[in-house]
N, C-alpha and C positions, 0 to 999 in steps of 0.2 A: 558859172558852172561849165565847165570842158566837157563837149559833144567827144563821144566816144568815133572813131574811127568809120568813115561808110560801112556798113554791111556790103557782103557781097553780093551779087547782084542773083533776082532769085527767077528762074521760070517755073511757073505752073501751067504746066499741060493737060490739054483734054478735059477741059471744065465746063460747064455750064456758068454761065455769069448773068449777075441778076446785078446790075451797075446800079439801079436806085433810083435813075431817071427818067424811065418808062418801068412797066408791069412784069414785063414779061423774063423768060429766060432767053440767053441767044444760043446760037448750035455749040457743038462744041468746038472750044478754040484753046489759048494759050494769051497767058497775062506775063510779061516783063514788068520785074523790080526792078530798080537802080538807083541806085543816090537816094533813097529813103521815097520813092516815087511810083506810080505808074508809069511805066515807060515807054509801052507800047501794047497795044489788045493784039492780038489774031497774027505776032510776027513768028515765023517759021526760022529766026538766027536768035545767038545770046552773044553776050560778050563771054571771053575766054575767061574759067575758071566759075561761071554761071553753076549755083546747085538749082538742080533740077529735081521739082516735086511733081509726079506722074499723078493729074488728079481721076482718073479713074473714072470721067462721066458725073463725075458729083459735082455738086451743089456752089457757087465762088459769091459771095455777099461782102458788102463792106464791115467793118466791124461795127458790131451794135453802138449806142449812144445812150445816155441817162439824163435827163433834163433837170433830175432834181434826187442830188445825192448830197452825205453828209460824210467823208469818208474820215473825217477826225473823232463821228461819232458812229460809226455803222461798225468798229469793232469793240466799245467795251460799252459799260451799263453806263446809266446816269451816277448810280454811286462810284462806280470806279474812276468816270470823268469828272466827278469835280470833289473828290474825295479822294484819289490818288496824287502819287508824285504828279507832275507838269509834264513828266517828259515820256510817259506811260501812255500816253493822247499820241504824242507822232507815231513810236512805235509800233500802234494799232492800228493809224492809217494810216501807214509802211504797210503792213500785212494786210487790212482791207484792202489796198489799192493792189498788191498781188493778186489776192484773190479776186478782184474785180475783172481782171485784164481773164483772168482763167477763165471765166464766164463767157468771156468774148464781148466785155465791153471797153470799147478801146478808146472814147471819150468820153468824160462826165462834167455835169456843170453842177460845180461843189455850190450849194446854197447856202451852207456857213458854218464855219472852221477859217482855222489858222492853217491853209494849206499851201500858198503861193511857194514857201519854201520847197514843200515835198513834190510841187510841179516842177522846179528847176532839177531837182533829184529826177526823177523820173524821165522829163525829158533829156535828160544826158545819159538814160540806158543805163544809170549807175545801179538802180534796182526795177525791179517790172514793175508797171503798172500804168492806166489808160493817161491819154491825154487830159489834162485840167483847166477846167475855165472857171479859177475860184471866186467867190467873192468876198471871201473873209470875214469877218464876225458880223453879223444878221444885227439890223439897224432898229431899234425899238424903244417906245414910249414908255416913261413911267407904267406900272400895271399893266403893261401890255405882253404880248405873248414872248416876248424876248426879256421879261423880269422876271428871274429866277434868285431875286433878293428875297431875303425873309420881310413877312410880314409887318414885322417888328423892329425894321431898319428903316431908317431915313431914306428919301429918295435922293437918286446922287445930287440932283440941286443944291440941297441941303444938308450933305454930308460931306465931311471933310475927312473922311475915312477910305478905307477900303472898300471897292470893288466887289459885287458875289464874284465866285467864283468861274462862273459863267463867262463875264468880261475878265479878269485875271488871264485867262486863259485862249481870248482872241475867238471865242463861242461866239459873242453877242457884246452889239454894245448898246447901254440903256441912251439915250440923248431924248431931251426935248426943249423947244423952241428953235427959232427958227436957226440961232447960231449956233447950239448946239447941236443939231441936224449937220447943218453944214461941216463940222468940225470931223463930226464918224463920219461923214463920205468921205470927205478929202483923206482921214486917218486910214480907208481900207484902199482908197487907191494910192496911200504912198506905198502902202504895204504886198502891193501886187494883184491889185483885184481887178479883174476885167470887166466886172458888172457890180454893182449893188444892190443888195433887198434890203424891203425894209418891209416892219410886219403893220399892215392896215389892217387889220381887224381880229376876232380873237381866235385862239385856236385849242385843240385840245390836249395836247401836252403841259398846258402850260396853266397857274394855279389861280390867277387874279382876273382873267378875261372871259367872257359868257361869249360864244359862238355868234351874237345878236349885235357886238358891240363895234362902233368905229374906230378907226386907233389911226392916232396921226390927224392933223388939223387937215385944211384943203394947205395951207401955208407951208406949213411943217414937212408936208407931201413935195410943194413943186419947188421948195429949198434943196431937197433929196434931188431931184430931178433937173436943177440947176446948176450942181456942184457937177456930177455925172456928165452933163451936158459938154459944158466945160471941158473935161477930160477925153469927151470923143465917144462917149460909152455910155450906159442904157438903166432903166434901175426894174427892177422887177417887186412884186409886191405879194406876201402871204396874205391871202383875204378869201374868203368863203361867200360872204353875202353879196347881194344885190347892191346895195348902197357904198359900201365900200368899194367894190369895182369901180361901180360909177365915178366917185368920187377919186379912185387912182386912174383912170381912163384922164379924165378932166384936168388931173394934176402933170400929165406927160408919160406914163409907168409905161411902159411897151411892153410887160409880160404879167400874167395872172398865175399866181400860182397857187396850184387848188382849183376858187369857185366852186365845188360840189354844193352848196347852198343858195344859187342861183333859180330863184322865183320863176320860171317858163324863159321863153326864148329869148324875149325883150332887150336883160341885158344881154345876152351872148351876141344876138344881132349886131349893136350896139360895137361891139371887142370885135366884128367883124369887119364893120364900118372904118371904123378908126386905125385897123390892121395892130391891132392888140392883140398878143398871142396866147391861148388858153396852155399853159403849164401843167397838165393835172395826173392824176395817178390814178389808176383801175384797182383800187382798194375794194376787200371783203373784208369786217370786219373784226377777222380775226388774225389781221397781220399784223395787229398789236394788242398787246395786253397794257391796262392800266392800273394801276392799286387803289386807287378812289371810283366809288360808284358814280360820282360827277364826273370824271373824265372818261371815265364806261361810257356812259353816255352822248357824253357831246362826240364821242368817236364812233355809235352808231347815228347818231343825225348827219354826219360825212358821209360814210358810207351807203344812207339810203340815197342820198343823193347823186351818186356814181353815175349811174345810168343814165339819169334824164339827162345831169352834164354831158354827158357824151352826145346824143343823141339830140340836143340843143345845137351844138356846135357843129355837130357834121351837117345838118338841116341848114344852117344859118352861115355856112361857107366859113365859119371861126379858123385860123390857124391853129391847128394840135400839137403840142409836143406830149412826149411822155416821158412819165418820170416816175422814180418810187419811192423816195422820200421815205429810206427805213431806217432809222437808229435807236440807237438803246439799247438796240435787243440783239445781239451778237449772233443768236442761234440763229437768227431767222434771213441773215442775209442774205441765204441763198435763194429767196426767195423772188429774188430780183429776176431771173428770168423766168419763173412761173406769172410773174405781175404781167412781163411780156403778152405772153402766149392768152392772156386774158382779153386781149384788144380783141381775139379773134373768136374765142371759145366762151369769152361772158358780155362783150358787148360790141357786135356786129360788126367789127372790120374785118374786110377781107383777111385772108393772110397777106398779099403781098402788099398790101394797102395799109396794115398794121409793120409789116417790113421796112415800108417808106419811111413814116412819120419815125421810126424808131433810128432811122441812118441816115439819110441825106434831109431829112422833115427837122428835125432837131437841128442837123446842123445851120441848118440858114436861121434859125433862132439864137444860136450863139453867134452867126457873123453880126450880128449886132452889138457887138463890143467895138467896133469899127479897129480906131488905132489901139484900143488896147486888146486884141486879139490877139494871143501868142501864138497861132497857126495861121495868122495870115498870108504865109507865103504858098500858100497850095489851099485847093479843094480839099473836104472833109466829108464822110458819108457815103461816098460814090467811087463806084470803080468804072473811071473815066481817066483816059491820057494826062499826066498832067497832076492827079489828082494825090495827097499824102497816101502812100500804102499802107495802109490798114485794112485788111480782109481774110474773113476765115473761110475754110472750106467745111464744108458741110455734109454728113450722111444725110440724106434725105432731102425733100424738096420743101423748105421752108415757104416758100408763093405759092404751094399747094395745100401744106401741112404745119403753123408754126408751132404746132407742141414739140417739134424735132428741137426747138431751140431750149427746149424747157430742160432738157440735160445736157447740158453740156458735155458733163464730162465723158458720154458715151458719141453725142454726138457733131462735134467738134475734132473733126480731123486734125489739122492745122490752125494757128491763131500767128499772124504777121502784123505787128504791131512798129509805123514808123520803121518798116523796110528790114526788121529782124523776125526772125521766126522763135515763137516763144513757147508753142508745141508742134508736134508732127508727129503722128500717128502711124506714116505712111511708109518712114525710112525715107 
């Protein structure tokens, strides 16, 4: 894919900057873009033909991050994705991913979708949208929470037929045993995946798994984690309970994604020890709606467990990303940066402390894709020398107040995304 032309080079004046790598704000100063970069903090010259954005005293942040999105499924329903044309799914996360970057999220770790192609789009500025660290179709057991075959169908072992629709479409792929494991890792990293998941335990979307249950053998687990290895890159794992953590801890997994069903500290301690990163999302809820009173349910047993996850892991020194893992439900994307502002306003993180984990706290969770990082050539999250430019400016003081971040659209001056500017409020 052919990288569009350098931007030209940007200064922002008169900012407060909140770099990600301490708390605080610094006085006011002036930030240089160039070559798609930070190029200098607090320098008084530009290079000739430099646009100049006057920021007025306000607020300069790196651009937000997402640890766990689904942008092939965050714009249409479940009937439209796997009951529509094929080509209906990019389209929408074409338009998700616009809409994403408007938010002010400028990178996301796709948890599973057929997106590696829409990351080469995007990153050549051919159309908007954040940074991608895909993993491509979500790795799962027979009956497990990535089998979205009918009941009434053979498991693919045993069939010599067609795929649900689900895998058709680069969603999810079913595999079990230990070389069929191996085969959907290798399969998502020819296909451009920087990481892998695979789903250990059950979850609530999904129609044949109880919230209680294991998914994936210990075997089947550090196959997953072998192949990955191999490649340089890292596997992450959907799982809720205590036993399954343990049991992906044990197998190699470096990310939890979820845990809200974590028994007391024990295991969180435990993902702290071993420097396993808790993945999870500040769900209420009623960020999803389900059609079955069984999945009503197993989606208020997450939910009650929001809290204590939280409050386990920050006690027990756990690494936090956050994420918010919404699809289906087209209406409610925008809920993505209300999920934010919820670190602060539903479960005790500071503001600039929920700031962190959400910009430069994330991104050191995704450099662990080691060689297959597609931003490895610069820092990510941080507005530091050196570092990819990505940074909005901001009305109001977000390290005082993050509900400013919870609208955007009023309160997002500026969004510079990879050294362009993608709104400007200010002239």
């Amino acid at each position: 894919m052919t990288q569009q032309q350098p931007p030209v080079p940007i200064l922002i004046s008169n900012v407060r900057v909140f770099d990600a790598v301490w708390s605080g704000l610094t006085p006011p100063t002036s930030v240089l873009i160039q070559d798609r970069r930070i190029a200098a903090i607090g320098t008084q010259g530009s290079p000739e033909g430099t646009a100049v954005i006057e920021g007025g005293g306000r607020v300069l942040i790196p651009g937000l991050t997402d640890a766990h999105v689904h942008l092939f499924a965050a714009g249409t329903s479940l009937a439209g994705l796997t009951t529509g044309a094929t080509g209906t799914g990019y389209y929408h996360a074409l338009a998700a991913a616009g809409q994403m970057l408007m938010r002010g999220f400028t990178t996301v770790r796709d948890m599973a979708g057929d997106v590696a192609s829409l990351r080469q789009v995007l990153d050549a500025g051919t159309f908007p949208g954040p940074r991608i660290y895909p993993s491509q179709a979500a790795i799962s057991q027979t009956s497990g929470h990535g089998d979205f075959s009918h009941v009434y169908e053979d498991a693919n072992t045993f069939s010599c037929g067609a795929h649900a629709r689900a895998e058709q479409i680069g969603f999810l792929r079913v595999a079990d045993g230990r070389d069929q494991v191996l085969a959907a890792v290798r399969e998502q990293l020819k296909k451009g995946a920087s990481q892998i998941k695979v789903m250990a335990g059950g979850g609530v979307a999904s129609a044949y798994d109880p919230l209680d249950v294991l998914q994936y053998t210990p075997d089947e687990l550090r196959a997953a984690v072998e192949a990955a290895t191999d490649w340089g890159t890292y596997v992450c794992a959907h799982v809720y309970n205590d036993e399954g953590i343990r049991r992906a801890i044990a197998a190699g997994i470096k990310s939890i994604e979820h845990g809200h069903l974590v028994n007391g500290p024990r295991t969180v301690k435990l993902m702290a020890d071993e420097d396993v990163w808790l993945s999870t999302q500040p769900f209420l809820e009623s960020d999803h709606e389900y059609p079955s009173a069984e999945n009503t349910e197993k989606n208020k047993q997450v939910c009650e467990g929001v809290a204590h996850t939280f409050r386990w892991a920050r006690e027990q020194g756990a690494k936090i990303a956050f994420g918010t893992d919404l699809l289906l439900e087209p209406e409610k994307a925008g809920l993505q940066n209300e999920m934010l502002t919820r670190l602060s306003t539903d479960f005790g993180f500071k503001p600039a402390e929920a700031l962190r984990i959400a910009t430069s706290g994330n991104a050191e969770l995704f450099r662990l894709s080691g060689e297959r990082d597609p931003y490895k050539a610069a820092r990510l999250g941080q507005i530091t020398e050196g570092a990819w430019a990505d940074v909005l400016l901001v009305e109001g003081d977000p390290t005082q107040d993050l509900t400013v971040l919870g609208d955007p659209d009023k309160n997002l001056a500026v969004i510079i995304k990879d050294g362009r500017i993608y709104k400007n409020t200010l002239g």
